[in-house]
N, C-alpha and C positions, 0 to 999 in steps of 0.2 A: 139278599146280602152278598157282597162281594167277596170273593176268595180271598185269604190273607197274600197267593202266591202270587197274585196279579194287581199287586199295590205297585209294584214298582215297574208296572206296564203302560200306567193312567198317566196326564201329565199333571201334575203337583204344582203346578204354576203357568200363565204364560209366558215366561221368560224363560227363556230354553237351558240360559246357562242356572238360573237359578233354581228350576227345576232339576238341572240334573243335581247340583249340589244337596238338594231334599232327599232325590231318589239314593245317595252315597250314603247321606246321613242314614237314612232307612236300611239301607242294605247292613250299614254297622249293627242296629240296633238286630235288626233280624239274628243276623250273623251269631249275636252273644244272646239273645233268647233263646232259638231252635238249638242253636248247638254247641254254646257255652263258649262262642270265639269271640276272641277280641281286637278290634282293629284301629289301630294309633292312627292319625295323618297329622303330618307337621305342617298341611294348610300351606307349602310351596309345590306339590302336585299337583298339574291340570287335572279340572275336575274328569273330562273324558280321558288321563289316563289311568284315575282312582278309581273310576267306575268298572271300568275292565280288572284292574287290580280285583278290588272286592267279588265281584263276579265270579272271579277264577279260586278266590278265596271259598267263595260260597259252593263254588263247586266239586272243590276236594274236599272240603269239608264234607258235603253230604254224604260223596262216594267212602267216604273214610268212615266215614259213620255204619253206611249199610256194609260195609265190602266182609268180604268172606276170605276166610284163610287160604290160600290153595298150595299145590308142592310146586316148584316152580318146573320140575319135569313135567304135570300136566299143563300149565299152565302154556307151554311151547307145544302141549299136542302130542306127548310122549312119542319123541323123534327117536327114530332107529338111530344106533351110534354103536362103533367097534370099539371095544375097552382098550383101553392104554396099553395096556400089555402085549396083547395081540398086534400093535401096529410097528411097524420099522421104524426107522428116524427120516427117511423119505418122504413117509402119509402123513406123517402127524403134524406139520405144518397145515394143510389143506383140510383136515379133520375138524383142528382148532379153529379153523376161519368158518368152517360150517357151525357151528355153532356157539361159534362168537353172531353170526348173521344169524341166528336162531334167536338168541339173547337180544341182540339190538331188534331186532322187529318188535319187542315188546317193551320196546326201551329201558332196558336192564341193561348196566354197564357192568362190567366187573374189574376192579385195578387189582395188578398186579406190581410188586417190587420187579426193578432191571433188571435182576438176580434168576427173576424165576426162567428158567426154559418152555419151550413150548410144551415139552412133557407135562411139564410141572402142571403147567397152567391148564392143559386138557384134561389130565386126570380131576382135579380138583372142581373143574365144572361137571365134569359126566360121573362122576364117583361124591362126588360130597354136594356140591351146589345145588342140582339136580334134587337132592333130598330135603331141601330146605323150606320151607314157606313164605308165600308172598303174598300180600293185599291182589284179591282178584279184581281188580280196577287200574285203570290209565288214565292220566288226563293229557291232555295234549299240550308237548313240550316239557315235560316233566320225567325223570328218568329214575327209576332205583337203582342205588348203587351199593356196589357189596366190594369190601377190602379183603384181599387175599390174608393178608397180616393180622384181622381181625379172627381170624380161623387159624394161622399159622404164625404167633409172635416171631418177630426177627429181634430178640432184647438187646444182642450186641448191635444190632444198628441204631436201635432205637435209641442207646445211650453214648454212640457216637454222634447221631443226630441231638442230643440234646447238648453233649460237651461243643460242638459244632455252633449251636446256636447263644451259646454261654462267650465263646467267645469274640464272636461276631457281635455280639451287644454288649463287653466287656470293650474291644477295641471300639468302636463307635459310643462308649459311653451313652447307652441309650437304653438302659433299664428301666422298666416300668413296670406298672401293675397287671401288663400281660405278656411278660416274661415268664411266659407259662411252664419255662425250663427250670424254673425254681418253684423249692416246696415252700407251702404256705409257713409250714415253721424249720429253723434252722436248728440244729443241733449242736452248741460250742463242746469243747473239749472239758470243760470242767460241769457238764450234763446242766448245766442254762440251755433255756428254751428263748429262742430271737423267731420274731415275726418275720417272715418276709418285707412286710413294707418295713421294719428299722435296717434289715440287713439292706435294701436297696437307697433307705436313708444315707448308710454309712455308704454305699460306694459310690454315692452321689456329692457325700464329701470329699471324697479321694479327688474324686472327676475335677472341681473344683479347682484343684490347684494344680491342674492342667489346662495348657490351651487343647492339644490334640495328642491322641496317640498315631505313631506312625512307624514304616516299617515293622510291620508285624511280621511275627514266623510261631508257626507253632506246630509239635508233634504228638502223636498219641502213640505210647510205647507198649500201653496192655489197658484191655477193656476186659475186667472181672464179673461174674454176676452168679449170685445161689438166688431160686427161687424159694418157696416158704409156702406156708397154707396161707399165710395173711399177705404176702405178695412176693417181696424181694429184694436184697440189696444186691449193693454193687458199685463199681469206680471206674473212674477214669483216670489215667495217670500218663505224663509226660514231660515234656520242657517245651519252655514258651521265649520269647526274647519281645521285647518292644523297643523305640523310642516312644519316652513321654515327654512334649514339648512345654515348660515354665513359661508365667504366661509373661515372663520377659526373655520368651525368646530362647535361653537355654535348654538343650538337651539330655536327659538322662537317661543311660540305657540300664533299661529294666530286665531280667533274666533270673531263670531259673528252674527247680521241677514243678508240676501241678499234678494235685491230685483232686479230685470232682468225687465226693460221695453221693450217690444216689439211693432213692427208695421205690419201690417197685408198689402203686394204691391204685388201683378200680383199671388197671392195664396200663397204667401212665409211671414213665420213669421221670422226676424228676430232682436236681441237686439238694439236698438239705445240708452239707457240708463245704465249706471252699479249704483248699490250699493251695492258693494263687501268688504268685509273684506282685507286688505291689498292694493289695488286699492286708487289710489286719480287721478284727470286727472290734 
């Protein structure tokens, strides 16, 4: 009797293409027997480049399946390194390139915010990173990556970056259900709870009876935040000005202050409250 792992070694058909289509199909069905995965094709992929797909699929999977914990200091061969402290502001550029090349040989990326310095950024690999675990497996072309922020919140940017992205899809009128900068429920002033998809209903009525919005300006005067055992609130507050053009043509200029309530759930800030210029719920 034949090995189940040399089924898709055999040819399954004389017809090559049609055969490999067999061998894909097989590989799926394996895929979600041995190791509970499951593999979609929308049937517009060449079947040789499904095949390699699945294959590569099969093959983290298994390494995933056996891999073992490791620290990721052994994992690089526990390389000699001078502590942050000890070093001037001269060495610690060239310290950090050592093993940042230490990290990438094993295709371990790590990002950093523009904010951080090279200090920053060295201590945190040779003092914390260093201490952490990783899947003792690679596959080839595939990287683990680790976010500095994920270790070190930056919450005031995080809720700049989402007032940032509120308003850039505020002026482009292009809210949708992955406007991930909004909480799933809204919070009005007289404590009614609004879904998400009605609050983005309503500003898709607004939108309406505009052609475009144009000449935008907008500032952020104070970004607030307390954090909580259950996560965090916090705002954004400033003045905003637009044209909103009528869709016969006329111009109204929109102005005034904003303020962005946010809530702080699972590390993710997003708005549950507006007071926006042009905005009513």
């Amino acid at each position: 009797m034949s090995n189940n792992d040399d089924l898709t070694n055999q040819p399954l058909s004389d017809d090559p293409e049609e055969n490999l289509r067999m061998e894909n199909e097989l590989l799926r069905l394996k895929l979600q027997a041995e190791l509970g995965g499951e593999s979609h094709s929308s049937g517009n992929l060449p079947p040789e480049m499904e095949n390699e797909f699945l294959k590569n699929i099969f093959a983290f999977e298994q390494n995933y399946a056996n891999a073992k914990r490791i620290l990721i200091y052994d994992l690089l061969g526990r390389p000699e390194f001078i502590k942050a402290d000890d070093l001037d502001k001269a060495s610690i550029g060239t310290e950090l390139q050592k093993v940042t090349d230490l990290l990438a040989a094993k295709n371990i990326v790590v990002h950093f915010d523009d904010e951080c310095d090279s200090r920053t950024r060295y201590q945190f690999i040779t003092e914390e990173l260093f201490e952490k675990e990783t899947d003792d497996f690679s596959v080839p072309g595939m990287t683990t990556n680790f976010d500095y922020e994920e270790f070190h919140p930056n919450h005031k940017k995080d809720i700049q970056n989402r007032t940032t992205e509120f308003m850039t899809e505020w002026f482009k009128q292009s809210f949708g259900e992955y406007s991930w900068e909004l909480a799933n429920q809204f919070i009005l002033p007289d404590r009614l709870i609004m879904s998400k998809k009605d609050v983005i209903a309503q500003m898709n009525n607004i939108f309406a009876a505009y052609r475009e919005f144009k000449n935008e300006d907008y500032f952020i005067k104070e970004i607030k935040f307390e954090l909580n055992e259950n996560g965090g609130l916090g705002h954004a507050e400033g003045g905003v000005r637009y044209d909103a053009v009528l869709e016969n043509g006329e111009t109204l200029l929109i102005q005034g202050p904003f303020k962005l309530y946010f809530s702080l759930e699972v590390e993710w800030w997003s708005i549950f409250h507006i007071v926006f210029p042009g905005f009513t719920y």
